[in-house]
C-alpha positions as CSV (number, residue, x, y, z in Angstrom):
1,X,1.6,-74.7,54.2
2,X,-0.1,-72.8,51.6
3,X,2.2,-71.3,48.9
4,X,2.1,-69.2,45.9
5,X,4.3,-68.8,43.1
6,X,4.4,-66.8,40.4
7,X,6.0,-66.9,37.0
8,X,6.3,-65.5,33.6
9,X,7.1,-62.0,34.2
10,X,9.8,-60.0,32.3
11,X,10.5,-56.8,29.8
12,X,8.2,-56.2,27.0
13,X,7.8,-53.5,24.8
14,X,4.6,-52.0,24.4
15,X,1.4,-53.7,22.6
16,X,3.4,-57.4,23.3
17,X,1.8,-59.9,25.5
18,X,2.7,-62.0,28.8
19,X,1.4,-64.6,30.3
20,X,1.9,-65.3,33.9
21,X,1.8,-68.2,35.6
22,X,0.7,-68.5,39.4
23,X,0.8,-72.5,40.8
24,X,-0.5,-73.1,44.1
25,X,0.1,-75.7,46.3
26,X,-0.5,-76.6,50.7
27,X,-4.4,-76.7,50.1
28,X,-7.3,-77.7,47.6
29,X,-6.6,-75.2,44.8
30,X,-10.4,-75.7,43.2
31,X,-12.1,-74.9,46.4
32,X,-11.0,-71.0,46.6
33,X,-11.5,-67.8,44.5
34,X,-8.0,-66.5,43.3
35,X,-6.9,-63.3,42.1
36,X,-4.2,-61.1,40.2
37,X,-3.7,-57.8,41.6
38,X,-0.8,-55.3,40.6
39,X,1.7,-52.9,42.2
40,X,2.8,-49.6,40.8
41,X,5.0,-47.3,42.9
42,X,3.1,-45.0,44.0
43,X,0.0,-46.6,43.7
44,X,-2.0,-48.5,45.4
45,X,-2.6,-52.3,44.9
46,X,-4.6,-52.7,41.8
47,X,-6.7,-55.8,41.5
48,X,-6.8,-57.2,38.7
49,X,-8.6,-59.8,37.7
50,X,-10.1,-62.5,40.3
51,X,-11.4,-66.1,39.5
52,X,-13.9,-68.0,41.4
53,X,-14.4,-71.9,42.0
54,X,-17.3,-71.6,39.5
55,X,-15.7,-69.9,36.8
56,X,-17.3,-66.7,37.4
57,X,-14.5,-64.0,36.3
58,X,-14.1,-60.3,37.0
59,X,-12.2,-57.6,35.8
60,X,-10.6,-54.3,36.6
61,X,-11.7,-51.8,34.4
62,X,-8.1,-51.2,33.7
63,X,-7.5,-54.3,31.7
64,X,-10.8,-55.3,30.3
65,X,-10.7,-56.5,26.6
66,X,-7.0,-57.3,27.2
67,X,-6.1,-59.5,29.8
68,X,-7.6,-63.0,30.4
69,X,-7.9,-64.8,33.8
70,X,-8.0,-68.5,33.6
71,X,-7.6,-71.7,35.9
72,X,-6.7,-75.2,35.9
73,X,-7.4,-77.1,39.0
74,X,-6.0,-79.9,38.0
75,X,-2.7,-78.4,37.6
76,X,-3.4,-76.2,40.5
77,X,-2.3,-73.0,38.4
78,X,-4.0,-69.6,37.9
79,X,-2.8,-67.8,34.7
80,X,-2.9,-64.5,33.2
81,X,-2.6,-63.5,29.6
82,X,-1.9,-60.3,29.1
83,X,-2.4,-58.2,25.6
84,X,-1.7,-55.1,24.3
85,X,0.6,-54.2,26.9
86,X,0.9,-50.3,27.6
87,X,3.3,-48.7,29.7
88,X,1.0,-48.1,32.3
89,X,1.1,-51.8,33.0
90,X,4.3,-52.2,34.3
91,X,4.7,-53.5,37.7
92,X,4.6,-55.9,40.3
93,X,2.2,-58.8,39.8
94,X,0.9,-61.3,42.5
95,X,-1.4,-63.9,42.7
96,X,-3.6,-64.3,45.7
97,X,-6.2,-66.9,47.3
98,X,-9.0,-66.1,49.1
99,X,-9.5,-66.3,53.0
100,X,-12.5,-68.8,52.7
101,X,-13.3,-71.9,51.3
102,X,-16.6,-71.5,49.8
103,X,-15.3,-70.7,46.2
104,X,-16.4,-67.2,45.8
105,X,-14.5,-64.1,45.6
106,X,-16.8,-62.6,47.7
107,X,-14.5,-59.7,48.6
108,X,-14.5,-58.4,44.8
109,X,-10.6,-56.8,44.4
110,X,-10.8,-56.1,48.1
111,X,-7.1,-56.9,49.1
112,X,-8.6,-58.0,52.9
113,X,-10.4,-60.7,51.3
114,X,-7.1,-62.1,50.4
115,X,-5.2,-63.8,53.0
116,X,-2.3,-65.8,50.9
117,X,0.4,-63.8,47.7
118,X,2.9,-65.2,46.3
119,X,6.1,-62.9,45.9
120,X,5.2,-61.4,43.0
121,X,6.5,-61.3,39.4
122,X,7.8,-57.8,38.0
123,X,6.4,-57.2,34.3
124,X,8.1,-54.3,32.6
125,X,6.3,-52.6,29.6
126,X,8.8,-50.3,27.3
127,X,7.3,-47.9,25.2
């Protein structure tokens, strides 16, 4: 079955970097548009950053200029480097692949276009 895991989370003070780690496995990780999305309480889920079979990358607005979304399909792994952490970054982090297979994200950061997360990895940012 399909599976997602993520990784790499942690405490970090402020303006430090993470980098998360998402490895897939249960399907053919190349052929699908994957995602990082976030979750503050109180908020609602935040997409991130999204990756498509192509290459084509988008951000939130949010993290633009700071985070990097990246892939290696050999390795089935999604990753997510994460600079200049502020405050307003902590929270939960997950990694999700699209519902279909034809390598787009063609949902954007729409959470419905999203059918498989992983359990998330809590990144704390201290000031």
């Amino acid at each position: 079955q399909v599976r997602l895991v993520e990784s790499g989370g942690g405490p970090v003070q402020a303006g430090g970097s993470l980098r998360l780690s998402c490895v897939g496995s249960g399907y053919s990780f190349r052929s699908y548009c994957m995602g990082w999305f976030r979750r503050t309480p109180g908020k609602e889920r935040e997409g991130i950053a999204t990756i498509d079979s192509y290459g084509t990358i988008a951000y939130g607005d949010s993290v633009k200029g700071r985070f990097t979304i990246s892939r290696d399909n050999t390795e089935y792994t999604l990753k997510l480097q994460m600079n200049n952490l502020s405050t307003e970054d902590t929270g939960t982090y997950s990694c999700a692949r699209a519902t279909g297979s034809g390598g787009t994200c063609y949902s954007g950061f729409n959470p419905e276009g999203f059918h498989y997360w992983g359990q998330g990895t809590q990144v704390t940012v201290s000031s």
